[in-house]
C-alpha positions in Angstrom: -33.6 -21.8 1.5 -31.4 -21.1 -1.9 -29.2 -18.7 -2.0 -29.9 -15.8 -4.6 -27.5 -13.9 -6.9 -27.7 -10.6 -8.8 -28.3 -12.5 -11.9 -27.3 -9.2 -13.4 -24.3 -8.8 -12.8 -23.8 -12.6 -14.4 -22.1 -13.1 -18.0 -22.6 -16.2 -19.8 -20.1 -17.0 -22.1 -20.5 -20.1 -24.6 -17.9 -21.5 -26.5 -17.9 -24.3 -29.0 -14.4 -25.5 -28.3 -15.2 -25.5 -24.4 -17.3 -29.5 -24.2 -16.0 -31.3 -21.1 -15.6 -28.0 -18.6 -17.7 -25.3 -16.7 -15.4 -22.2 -15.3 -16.6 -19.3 -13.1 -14.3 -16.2 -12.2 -14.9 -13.0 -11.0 -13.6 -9.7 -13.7 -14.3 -6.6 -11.3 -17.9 -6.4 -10.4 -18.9 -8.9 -13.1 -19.2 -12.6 -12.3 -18.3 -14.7 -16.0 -20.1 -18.1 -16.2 -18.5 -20.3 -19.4 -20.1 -23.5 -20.4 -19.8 -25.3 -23.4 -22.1 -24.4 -26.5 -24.6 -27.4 -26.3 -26.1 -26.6 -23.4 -29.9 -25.9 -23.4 -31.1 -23.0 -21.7 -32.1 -25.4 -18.9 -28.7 -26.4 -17.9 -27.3 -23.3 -18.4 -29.5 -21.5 -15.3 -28.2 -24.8 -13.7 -24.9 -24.4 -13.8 -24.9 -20.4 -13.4 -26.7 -21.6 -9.7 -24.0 -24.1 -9.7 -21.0 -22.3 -9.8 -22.2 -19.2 -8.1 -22.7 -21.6 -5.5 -19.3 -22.8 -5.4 -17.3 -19.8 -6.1 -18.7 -18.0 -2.7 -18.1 -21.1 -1.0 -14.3 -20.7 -2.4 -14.3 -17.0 -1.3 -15.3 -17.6 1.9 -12.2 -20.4 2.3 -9.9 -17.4 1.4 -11.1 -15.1 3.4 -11.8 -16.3 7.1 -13.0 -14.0 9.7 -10.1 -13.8 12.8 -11.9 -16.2 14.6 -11.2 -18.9 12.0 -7.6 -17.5 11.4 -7.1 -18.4 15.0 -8.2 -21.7 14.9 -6.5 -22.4 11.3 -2.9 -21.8 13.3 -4.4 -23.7 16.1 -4.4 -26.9 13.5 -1.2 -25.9 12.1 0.6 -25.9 15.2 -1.1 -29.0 16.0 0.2 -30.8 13.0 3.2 -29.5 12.0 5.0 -27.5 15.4 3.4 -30.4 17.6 1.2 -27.7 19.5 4.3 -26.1 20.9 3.2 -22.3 19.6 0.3 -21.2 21.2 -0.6 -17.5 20.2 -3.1 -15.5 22.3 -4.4 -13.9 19.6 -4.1 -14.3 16.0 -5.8 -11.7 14.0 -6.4 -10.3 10.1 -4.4 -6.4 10.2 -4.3 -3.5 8.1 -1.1 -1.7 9.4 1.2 -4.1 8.3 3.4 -2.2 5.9 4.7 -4.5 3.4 4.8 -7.1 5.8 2.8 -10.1 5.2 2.9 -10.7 9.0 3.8 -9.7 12.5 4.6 -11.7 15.6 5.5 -10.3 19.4 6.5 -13.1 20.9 6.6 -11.5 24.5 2.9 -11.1 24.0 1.9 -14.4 21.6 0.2 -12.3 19.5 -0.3 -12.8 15.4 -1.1 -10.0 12.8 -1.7 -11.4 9.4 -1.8 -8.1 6.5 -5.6 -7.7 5.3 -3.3 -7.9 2.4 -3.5 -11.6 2.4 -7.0 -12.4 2.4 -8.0 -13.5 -1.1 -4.4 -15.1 -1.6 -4.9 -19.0 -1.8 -5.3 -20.9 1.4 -1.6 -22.6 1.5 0.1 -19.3 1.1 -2.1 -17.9 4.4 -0.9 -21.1 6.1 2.5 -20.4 5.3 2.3 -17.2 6.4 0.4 -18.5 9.7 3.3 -20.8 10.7 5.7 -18.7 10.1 4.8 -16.8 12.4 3.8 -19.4 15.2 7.4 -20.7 14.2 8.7 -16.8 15.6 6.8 -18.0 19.1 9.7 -20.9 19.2 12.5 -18.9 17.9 12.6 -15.1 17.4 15.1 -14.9 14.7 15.6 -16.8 11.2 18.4 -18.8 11.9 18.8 -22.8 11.1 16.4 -23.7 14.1 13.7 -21.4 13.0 13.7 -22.6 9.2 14.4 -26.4 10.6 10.4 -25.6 12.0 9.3 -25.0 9.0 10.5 -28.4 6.9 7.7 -30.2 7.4 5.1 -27.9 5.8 5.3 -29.1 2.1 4.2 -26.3 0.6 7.0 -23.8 2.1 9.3 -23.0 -1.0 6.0 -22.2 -3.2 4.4 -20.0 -0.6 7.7 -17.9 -0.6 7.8 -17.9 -4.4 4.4 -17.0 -4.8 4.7 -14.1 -2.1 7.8 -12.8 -3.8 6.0 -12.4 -7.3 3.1 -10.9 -5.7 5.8 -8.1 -4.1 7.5 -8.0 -7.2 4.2 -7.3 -9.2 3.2 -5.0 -6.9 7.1 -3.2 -6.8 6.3 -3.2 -11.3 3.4 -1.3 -11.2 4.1 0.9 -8.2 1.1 -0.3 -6.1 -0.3 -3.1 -4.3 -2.7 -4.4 -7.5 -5.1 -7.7 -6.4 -2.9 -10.6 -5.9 -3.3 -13.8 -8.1 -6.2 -15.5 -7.1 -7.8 -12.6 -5.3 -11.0 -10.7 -5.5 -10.7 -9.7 -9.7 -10.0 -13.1 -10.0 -10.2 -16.3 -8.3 -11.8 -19.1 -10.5 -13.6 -22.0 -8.9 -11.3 -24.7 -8.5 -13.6 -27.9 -6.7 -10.3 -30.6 -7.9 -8.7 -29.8 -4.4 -10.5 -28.0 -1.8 -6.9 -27.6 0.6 -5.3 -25.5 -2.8 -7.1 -22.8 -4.6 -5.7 -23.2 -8.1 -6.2 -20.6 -10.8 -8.3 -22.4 -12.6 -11.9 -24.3 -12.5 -12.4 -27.7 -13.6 -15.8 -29.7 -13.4 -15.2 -33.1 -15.0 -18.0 -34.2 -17.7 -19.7 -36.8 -15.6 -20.8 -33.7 -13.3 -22.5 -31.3 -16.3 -25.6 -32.9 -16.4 -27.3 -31.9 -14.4 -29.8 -34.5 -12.3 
């Protein structure tokens, strides 16, 4: 069975300039569809489907329930702590302060701030091994950060969690972070990294 969509709460935006790409974001309640000029009625109701489709798919990447936070830092233990941190529990939290996570190592247990969910997948994993790194070493000295080397994406997590504090510091509240609920975009070019922007390549517009 297809999904179905409040079709009215869908904008369709054609541009003339836009020919090889199809974006979908979310602005508030609104859900903005824009395809290039050409396309016929026909293959714009196609690609509306299309990249409905694909931005709840996205959403639901960015925002897993606590059972799939647990088992994400199960994998990332796996692969980068070589299983070594093994939480009891590792769940989504709303008391967190301006935290973006907790651990209590006496009791292996994870909070993540409800904060998070929306913010790109490699900036939750991040977040997730930090913590699972503070079930090998409580503090944040050499052989804490040493855990953390191996997770590529480690210097860009931390930049992109200090502009999201310093936005929110600016306009003196927490605001949606970048890539959150007013507005992720589709991104399909790398599943494992919600970029800010979608991109559907030509050979994919027309539709079969």
């Amino acid at each position: 069975m297809q999904p179905t969509y409040d079709l009215s709460q869908v904008e369709v935006r054609r541009s003339r300039r836009r020919a090889r790409t199809v974006t979908a974001w979310r602005e508030g309640d609104r859900t903005i569809v824009a395809i290039p000029a050409r396309f016929t009625r026909a293959q714009e109701h196609e690609w509306v489907r299309r990249m409905l489709t694909r931005l709840a798919a996205q959403e639901r990447r960015r925002r897993p329930s606590d059972e799939e936070l647990a088992a994400r830092a199960a994998d990332l233990s796996a692969r980068y702590l070589g299983g070594r941190a093994q939480p009891t529990s590792v769940a989504w939290s709303t008391n967190q302060g301006r935290r973006w996570g907790s651990c209590t190592p006496s009791e292996g247990t994870i909070r993540l701030s409800d904060r998070m969910r929306g913010m790109p997948r490699w900036v939750v994993d991040y977040v997730l091994l930090h913590e699972l790194a503070h079930l090998l070493h409580a503090g944040h000295g050499p052989e804490f950060w040493a855990e953390l080397e191996s997770y590529p994406r480690t210097q860009r997590a931390r930049g992109f969690l200090e502009g999201v504090a310093y936005a929110a510091d600016r306009n003196g509240a927490a605001d949606d972070p970048p890539g959150g609920t007013s507005g992720g975009a589709v991104d399909d070019e790398d599943p494992a990294v919600d970029g800010p922007d979608a991109v559907v390549a030509l050979d994919e517009l027309e539709p079969a």
